[in-house]
Each structure stands twice: as structure tokens, then as C-alpha cells.
Backbone bond lengths (Angstrom), bond angles and torsions (degrees), N, CA, C in turn:
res aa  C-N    CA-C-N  psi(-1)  N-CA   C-N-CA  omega(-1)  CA-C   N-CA-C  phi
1 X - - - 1.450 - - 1.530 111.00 -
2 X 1.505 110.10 -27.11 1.932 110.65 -167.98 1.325 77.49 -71.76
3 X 1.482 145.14 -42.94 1.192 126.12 -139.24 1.613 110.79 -83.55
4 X 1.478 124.36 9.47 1.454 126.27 -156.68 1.634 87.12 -134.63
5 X 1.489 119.29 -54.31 1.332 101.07 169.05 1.124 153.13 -58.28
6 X 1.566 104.72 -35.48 1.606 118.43 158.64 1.494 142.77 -22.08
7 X 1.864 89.12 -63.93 1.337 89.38 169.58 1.175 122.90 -78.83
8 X 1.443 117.14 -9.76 1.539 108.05 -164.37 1.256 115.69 -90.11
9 X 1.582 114.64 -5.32 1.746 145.21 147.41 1.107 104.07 -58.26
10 X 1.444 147.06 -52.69 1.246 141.09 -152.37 1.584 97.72 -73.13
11 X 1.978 113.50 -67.66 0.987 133.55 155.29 1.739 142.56 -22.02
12 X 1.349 98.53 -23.20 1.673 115.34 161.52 1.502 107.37 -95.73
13 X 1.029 114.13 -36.59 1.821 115.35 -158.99 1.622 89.64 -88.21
14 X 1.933 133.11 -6.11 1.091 109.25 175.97 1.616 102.01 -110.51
15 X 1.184 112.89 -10.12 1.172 110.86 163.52 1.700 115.50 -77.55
16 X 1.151 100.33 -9.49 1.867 98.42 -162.61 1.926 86.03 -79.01
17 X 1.437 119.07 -33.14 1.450 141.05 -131.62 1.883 66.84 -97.73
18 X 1.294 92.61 -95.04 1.980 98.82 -174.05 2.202 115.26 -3.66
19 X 1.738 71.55 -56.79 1.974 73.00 -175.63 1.153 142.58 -76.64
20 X 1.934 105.84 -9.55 1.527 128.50 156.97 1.296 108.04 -68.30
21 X 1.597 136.65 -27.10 0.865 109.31 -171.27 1.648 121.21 -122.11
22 X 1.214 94.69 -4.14 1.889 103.92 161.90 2.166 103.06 -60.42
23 X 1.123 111.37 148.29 1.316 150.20 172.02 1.835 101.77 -36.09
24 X 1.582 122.95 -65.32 1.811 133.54 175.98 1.361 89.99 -99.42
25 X 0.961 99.63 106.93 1.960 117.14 176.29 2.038 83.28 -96.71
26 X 1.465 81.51 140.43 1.307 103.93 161.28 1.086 132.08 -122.01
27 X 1.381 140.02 101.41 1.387 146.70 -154.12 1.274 103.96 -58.74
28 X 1.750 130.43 -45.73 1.437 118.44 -136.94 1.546 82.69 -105.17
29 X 1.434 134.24 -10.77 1.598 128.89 177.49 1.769 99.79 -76.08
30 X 1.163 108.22 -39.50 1.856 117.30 172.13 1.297 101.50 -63.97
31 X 1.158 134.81 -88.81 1.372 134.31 -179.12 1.743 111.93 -14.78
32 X 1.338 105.32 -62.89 1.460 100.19 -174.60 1.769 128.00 -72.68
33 X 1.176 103.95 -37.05 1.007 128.44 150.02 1.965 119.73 -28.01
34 X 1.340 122.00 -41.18 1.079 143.78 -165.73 1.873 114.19 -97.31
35 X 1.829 72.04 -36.87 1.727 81.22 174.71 1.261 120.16 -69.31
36 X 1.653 104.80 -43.09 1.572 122.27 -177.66 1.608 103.45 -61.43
37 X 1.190 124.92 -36.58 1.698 130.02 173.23 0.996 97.83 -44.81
38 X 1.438 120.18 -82.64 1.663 142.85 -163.04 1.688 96.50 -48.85
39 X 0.977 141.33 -68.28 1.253 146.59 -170.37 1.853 105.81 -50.74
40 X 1.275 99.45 -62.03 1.752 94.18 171.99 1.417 106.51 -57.57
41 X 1.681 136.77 -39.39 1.122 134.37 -163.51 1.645 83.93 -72.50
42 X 0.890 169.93 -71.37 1.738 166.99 -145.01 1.479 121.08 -86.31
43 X 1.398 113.35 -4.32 1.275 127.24 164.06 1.643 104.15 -102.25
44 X 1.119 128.45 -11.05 1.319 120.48 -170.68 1.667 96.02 -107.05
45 X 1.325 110.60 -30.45 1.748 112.57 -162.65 1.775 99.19 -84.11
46 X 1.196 109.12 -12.56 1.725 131.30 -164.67 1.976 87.72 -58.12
47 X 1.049 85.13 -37.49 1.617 98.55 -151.25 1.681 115.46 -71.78
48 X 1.484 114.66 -19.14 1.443 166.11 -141.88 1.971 77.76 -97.95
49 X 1.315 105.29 143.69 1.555 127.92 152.79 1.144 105.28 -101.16
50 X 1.528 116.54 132.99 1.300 134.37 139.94 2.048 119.12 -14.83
51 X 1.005 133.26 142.98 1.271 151.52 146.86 1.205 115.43 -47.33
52 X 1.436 112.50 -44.50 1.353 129.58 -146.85 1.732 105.98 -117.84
53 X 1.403 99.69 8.24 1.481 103.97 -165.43 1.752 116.48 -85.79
54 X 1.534 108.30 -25.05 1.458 118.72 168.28 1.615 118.19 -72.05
55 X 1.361 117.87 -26.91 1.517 148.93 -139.57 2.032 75.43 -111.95
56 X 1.045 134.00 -24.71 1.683 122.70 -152.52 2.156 86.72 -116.81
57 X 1.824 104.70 -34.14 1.591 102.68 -172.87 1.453 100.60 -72.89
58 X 1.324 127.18 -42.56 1.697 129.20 -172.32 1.719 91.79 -60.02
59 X 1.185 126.67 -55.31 1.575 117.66 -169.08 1.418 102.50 -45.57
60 X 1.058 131.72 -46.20 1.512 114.17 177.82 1.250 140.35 -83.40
């Protein structure tokens, strides 16, 4: 799955980058663009342990 999301993170965040800086900025190509980041960034962090997760097994 990292291997399909990745790029398609790389690929929004250079398109998000491209459309701030062309001349007719388009909000709703940025917007989405940002979402698709954020969304791979929360599918990838999903994967991530807690800090707090050893600190939550001793409580019990």
C-alpha cells in the first residue's frame, strides 16, 4: 500500500506547489490537491504507534 500512496503524495504536493505559483491560481485544484496530501499523510501515520501506547499497557 506505501508503495501506491507515496507517490501520489509526492504528486499532489507538486501539483499543489505548481498551482500557487503559475499566474490563474486555482483554489479548488489547491484545495484538493492538499486533501489528497493530508489523506496519504493519515494513511501512512495510521501505521505509526502511539507514544503513549506502553504508558496506557502498564495502566492495566
Amino acid at each position: 500500500m506505501k508503495k501506491f500512496v507515496f507517490p501520489i503524495m509526492i504528486i499532489a504536493l507538486l501539483v499543489a506547489f505548481y498551482e500557487q505559483s503559475s499566474t490563474d491560481k486555482n483554489v479548488y485544484i489547491t484545495v484538493i490537491a492538499i486533501a489528497v496530501f493530508m489523506f496519504g499523510m493519515m494513511r501512512l501515520s495510521a501505521k505509526t504507534p502511539s507514544k503513549n501506547q506502553d504508558k496506557e499497557e502498564e495502566d492495566v
